[in-house]
C-alpha positions as CSV (number, residue, x, y, z in Angstrom):
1,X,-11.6,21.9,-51.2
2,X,-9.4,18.7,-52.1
3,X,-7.3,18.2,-55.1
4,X,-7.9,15.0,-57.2
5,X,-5.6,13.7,-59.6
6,X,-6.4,10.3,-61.4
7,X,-2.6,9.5,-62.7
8,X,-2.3,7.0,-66.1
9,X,0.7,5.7,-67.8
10,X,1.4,3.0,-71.1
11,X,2.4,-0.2,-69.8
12,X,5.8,-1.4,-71.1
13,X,3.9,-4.8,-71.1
14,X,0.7,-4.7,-72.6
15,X,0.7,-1.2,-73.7
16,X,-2.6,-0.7,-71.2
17,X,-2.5,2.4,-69.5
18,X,-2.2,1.7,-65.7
19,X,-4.6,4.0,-63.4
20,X,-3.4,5.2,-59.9
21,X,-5.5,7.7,-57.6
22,X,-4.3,10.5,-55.6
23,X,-6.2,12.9,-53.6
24,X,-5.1,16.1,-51.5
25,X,-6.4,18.5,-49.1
26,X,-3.5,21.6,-49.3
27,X,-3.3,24.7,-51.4
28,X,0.0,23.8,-53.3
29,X,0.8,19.9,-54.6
30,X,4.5,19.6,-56.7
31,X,4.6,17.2,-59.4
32,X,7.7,15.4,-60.6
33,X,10.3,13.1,-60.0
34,X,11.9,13.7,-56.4
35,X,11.2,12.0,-53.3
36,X,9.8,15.4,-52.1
37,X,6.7,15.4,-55.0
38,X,3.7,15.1,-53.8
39,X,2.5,13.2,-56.8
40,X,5.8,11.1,-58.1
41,X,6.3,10.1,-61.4
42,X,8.9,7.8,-62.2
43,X,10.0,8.6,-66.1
44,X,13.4,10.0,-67.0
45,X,11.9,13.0,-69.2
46,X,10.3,13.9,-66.1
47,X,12.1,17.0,-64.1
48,X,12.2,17.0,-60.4
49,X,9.7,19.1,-59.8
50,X,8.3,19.5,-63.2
51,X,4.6,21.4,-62.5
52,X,2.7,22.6,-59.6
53,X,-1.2,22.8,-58.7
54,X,-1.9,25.6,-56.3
55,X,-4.5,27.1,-55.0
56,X,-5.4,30.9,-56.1
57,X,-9.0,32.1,-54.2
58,X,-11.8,29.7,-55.2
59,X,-10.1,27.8,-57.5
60,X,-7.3,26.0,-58.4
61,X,-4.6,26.5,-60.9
62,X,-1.5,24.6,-63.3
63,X,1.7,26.2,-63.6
64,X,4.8,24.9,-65.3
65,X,7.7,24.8,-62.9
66,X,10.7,25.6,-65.5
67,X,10.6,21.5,-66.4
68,X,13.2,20.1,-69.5
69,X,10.4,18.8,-71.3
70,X,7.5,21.0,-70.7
71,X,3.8,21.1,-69.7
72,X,0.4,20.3,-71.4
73,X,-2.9,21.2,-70.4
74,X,-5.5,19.7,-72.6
75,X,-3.1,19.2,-75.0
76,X,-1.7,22.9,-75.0
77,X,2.1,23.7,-74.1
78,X,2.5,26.0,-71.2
79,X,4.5,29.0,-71.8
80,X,7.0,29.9,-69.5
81,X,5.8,30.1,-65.5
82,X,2.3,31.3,-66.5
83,X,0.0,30.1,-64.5
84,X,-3.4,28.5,-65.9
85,X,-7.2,27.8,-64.4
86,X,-7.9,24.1,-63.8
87,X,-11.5,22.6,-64.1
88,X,-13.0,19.4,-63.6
89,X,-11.7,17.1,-66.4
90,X,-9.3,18.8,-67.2
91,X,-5.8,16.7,-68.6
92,X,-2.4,17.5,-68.1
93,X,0.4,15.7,-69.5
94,X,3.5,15.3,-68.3
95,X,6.4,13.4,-70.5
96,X,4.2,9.9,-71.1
97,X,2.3,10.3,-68.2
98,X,-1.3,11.4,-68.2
99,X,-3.3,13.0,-65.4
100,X,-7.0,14.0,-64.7
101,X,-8.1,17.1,-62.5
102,X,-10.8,17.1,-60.2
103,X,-11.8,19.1,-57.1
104,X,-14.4,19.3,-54.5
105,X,-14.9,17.5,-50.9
106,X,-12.4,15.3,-49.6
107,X,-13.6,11.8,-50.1
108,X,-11.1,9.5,-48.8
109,X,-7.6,9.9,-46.6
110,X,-5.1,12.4,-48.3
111,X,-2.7,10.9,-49.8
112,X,0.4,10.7,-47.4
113,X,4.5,10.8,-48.5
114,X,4.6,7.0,-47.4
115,X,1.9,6.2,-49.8
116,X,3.6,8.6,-52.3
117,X,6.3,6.5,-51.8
118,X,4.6,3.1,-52.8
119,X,2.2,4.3,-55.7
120,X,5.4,5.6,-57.7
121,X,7.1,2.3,-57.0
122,X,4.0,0.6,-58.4
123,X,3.9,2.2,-61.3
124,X,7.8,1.6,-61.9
125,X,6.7,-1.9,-61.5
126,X,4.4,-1.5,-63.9
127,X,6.1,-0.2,-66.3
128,X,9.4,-2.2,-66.1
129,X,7.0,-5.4,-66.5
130,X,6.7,-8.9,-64.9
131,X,10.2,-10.0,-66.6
132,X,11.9,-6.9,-64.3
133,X,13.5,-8.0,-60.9
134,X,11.6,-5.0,-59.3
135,X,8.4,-6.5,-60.2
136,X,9.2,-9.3,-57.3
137,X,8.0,-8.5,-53.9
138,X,10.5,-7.7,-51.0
139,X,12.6,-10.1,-49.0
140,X,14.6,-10.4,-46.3
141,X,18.5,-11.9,-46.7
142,X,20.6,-13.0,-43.8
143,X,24.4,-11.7,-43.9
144,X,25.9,-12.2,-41.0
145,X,25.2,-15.0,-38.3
146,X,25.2,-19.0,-37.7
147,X,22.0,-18.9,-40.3
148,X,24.1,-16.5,-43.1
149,X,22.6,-16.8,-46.7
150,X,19.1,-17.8,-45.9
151,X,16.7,-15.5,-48.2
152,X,12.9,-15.1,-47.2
153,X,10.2,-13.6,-49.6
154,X,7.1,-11.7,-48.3
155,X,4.2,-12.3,-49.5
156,X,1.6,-9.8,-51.1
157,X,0.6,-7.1,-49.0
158,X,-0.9,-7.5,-46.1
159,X,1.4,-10.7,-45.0
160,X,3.5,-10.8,-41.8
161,X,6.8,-12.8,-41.0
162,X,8.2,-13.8,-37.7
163,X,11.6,-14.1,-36.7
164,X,12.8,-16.0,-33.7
165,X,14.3,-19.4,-32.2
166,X,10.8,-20.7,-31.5
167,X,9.3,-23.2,-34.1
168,X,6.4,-21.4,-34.8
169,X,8.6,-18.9,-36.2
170,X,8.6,-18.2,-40.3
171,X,12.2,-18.0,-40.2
172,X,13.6,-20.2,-37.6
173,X,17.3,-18.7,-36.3
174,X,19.8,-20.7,-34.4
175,X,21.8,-17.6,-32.9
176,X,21.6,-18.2,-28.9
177,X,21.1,-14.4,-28.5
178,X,18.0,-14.6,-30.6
179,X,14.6,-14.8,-28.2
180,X,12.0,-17.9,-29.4
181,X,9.5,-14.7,-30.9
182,X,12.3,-11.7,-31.5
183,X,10.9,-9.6,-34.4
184,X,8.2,-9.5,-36.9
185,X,8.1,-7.9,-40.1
186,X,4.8,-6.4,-41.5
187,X,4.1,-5.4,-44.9
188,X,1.1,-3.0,-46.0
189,X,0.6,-1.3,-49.6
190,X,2.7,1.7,-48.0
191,X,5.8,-0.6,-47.4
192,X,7.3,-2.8,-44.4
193,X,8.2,-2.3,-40.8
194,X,10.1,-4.4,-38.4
195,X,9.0,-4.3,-34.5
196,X,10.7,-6.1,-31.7
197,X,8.4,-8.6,-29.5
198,X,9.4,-7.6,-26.3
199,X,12.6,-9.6,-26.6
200,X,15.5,-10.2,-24.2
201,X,18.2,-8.8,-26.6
202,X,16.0,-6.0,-28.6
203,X,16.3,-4.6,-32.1
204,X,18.7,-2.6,-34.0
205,X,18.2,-1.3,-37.3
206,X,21.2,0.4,-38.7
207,X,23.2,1.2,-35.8
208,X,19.8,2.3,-33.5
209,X,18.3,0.4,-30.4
210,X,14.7,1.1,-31.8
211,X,11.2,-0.6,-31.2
212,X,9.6,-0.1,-34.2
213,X,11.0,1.1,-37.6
214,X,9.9,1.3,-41.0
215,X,12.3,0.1,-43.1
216,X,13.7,0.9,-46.6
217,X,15.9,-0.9,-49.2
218,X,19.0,-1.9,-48.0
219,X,18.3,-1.7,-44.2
220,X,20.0,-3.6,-42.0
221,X,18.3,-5.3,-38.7
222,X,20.4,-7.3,-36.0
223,X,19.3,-9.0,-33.8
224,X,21.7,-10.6,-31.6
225,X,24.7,-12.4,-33.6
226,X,22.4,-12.3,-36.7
227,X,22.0,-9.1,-39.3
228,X,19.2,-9.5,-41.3
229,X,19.2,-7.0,-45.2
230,X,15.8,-5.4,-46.2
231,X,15.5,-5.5,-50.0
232,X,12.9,-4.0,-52.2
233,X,14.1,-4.0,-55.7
234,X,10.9,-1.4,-56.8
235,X,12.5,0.9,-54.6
236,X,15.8,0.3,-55.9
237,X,15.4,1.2,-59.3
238,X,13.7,4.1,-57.9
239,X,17.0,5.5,-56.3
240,X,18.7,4.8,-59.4
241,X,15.7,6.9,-61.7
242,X,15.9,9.3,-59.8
243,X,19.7,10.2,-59.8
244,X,19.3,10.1,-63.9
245,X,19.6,13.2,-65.5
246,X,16.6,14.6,-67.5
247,X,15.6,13.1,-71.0
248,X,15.7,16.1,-73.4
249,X,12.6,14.8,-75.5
250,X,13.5,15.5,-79.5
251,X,9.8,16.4,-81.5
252,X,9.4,13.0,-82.6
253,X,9.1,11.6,-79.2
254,X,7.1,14.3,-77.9
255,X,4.6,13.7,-80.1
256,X,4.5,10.1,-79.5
257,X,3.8,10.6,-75.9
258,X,0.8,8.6,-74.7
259,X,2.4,5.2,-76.4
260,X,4.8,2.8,-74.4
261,X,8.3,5.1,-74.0
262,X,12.2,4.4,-73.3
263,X,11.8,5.8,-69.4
264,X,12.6,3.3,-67.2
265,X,15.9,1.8,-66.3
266,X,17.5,-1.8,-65.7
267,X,17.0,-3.0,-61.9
268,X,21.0,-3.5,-61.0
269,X,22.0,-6.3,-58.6
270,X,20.8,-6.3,-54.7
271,X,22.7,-4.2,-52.4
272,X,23.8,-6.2,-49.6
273,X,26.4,-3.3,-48.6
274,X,26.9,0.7,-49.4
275,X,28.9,1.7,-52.0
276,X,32.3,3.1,-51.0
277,X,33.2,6.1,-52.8
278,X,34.8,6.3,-55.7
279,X,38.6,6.5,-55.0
280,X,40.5,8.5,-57.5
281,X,43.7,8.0,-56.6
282,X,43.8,4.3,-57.6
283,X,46.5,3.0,-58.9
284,X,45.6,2.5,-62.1
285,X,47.8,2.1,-65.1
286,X,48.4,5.6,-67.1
287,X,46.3,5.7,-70.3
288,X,47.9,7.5,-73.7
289,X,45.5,10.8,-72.1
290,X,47.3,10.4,-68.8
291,X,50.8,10.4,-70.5
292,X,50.4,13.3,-73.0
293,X,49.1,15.3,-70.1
294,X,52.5,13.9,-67.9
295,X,54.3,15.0,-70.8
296,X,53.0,18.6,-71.0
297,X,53.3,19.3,-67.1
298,X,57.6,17.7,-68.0
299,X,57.8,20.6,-70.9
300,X,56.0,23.6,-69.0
301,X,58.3,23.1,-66.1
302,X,61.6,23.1,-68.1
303,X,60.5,26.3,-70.3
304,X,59.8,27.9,-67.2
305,X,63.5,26.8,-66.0
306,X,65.1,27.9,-69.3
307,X,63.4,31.1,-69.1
308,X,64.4,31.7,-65.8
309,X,67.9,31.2,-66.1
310,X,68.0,33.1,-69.3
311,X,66.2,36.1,-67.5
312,X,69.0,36.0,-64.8
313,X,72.0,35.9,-67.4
């Protein structure tokens, strides 16, 4: 018996709610925000793993899974981990987002964690709107090499890009090392993968002689003299949702839960490099909190002094 779960949210946009379809064949599906949820919903008063569907005999059934902001089943609030029967037609709600419950026979592919993947950075998409950088479609950017600031968009989904010396490639590289057909980069509605043609020199993503990879944001390919950044600015702002803290929801907002809500985030700047950490030993000038804490540490030292040359008199 398979689990389906018809998944809408409000727009930012247009204020039309968006549909998106997932379907399951397993006894337990986790809802929330992580990358580990089955079903992932990308809002900030969502909890990591905010609810779970599991299956108890012949039936299925909702329990709340300790979220911030709470779960409703046909509009009721779940109290505490109790666990409640599910039936066809059934809604739950979940911070702005709104889902249907059906069961019965499988009727397409179970939805896999790749595809997870895509659908919640689809509906971040969506909801961040057309004027949002992560409503743009991948691309490729050149860092290092003789061809070094070149950009290359993909096109929608399916769409293919070659990479080579050779004329009839889509992005023509002058790096001797580079074969006439190297690499080519294929992107599906699950994502993008890079796969090396059989070339003299091979493929490297990150560090690793590979054949085949499928690539995330921020990835870096060489080939030869050139290194080549993946970018996907969806999955980007993904990243960033999901190391948000939760959205306490006050009553007022609660209650206006169906209706275009403050959940989604800015899309920052393209990563061409990691982070380094945060160093906190900079040298940074002293601030009047730094001082009056310099101050204190001055003090305690010479009471202890005084008191230990009075102790010894």
């Amino acid at each position: 018996m398979a689990v389906r779960l018809v998944v809408r949210h409000p727009k930012s946009a247009s204020g039309e709610a968006g549909q998106i379809d997932f379907e399951f064949e397993q006894a337990r599906v986790a809802i929330g925000r992580s990358p580990g949820a089955d079903v992932r919903l990308p809002g900030l008063a969502v909890s990591e793993t905010h609810a779970t569907i599991e299956l108890a005999g012949d039936h299925y059934t909702l329990r709340d899974a300790g979220s911030t902001n709470g779960t409703r089943l046909n509009d009721e609030l779940l109290i505490g981990s109790r666990t409640r029967s599910l039936e066809a037609g059934d809604e739950i709600r979940i911070a702005e987002f709104t889902l249907t419950f059906s069961d019965g026979p499988l009727t397409h592919r179970p939805t896999a964690p790749e595809h997870t993947a895509s659908l919640a950075r689809r509906m971040l998409r969506e909801l961040l709107g057309t004027e949002s950088g992560a409503h743009e479609p991948p691309f490729l950017r050149v860092v290092e090499g003789p061809d070094a600031g070149t950009v290359l968009n993909f096109g929608e989904p399916p769409s293919r890009l070659l990479i080579g010396r050779g004329p009839e490639a889509d992005l023509v590289l002058r790096d001797v090392d580079v074969s006439r057909a190297h690499i080519e980069f294929v992107r599906d509605v699950d994502g993008t993968s890079a796969r090396d043609l059989e070339s003299k020199n091979g493929l490297d993503v990150n560090g690793k002689r590979v054949r085949e990879r499928r690539l995330r944001h921020g990835d870096r390919v060489r080939i030869g003299a050139t290194a080549i950044v993946y970018q996907d600015l969806a999955e980007q702002a993904l990243r960033e949702l999901e190391r948000q803290p939760v959205l306490t929801l006050t009553r007022t907002q609660a209650a206006a839960l169906g209706k275009p809500a403050p959940v989604v985030l800015p899309v920052p700047e393209p990563e061409l490099i990691e982070e380094a950490p945060i160093d906190t030993d900079s040298n940074r000038p002293a601030g009047p909190v730094d001082v009056l804490i310099y101050a204190l540490a001055v003090f305690v030292l010479v009471a202890s002094v005084v008191g230990m040359l009075w102790l010894f008199k």
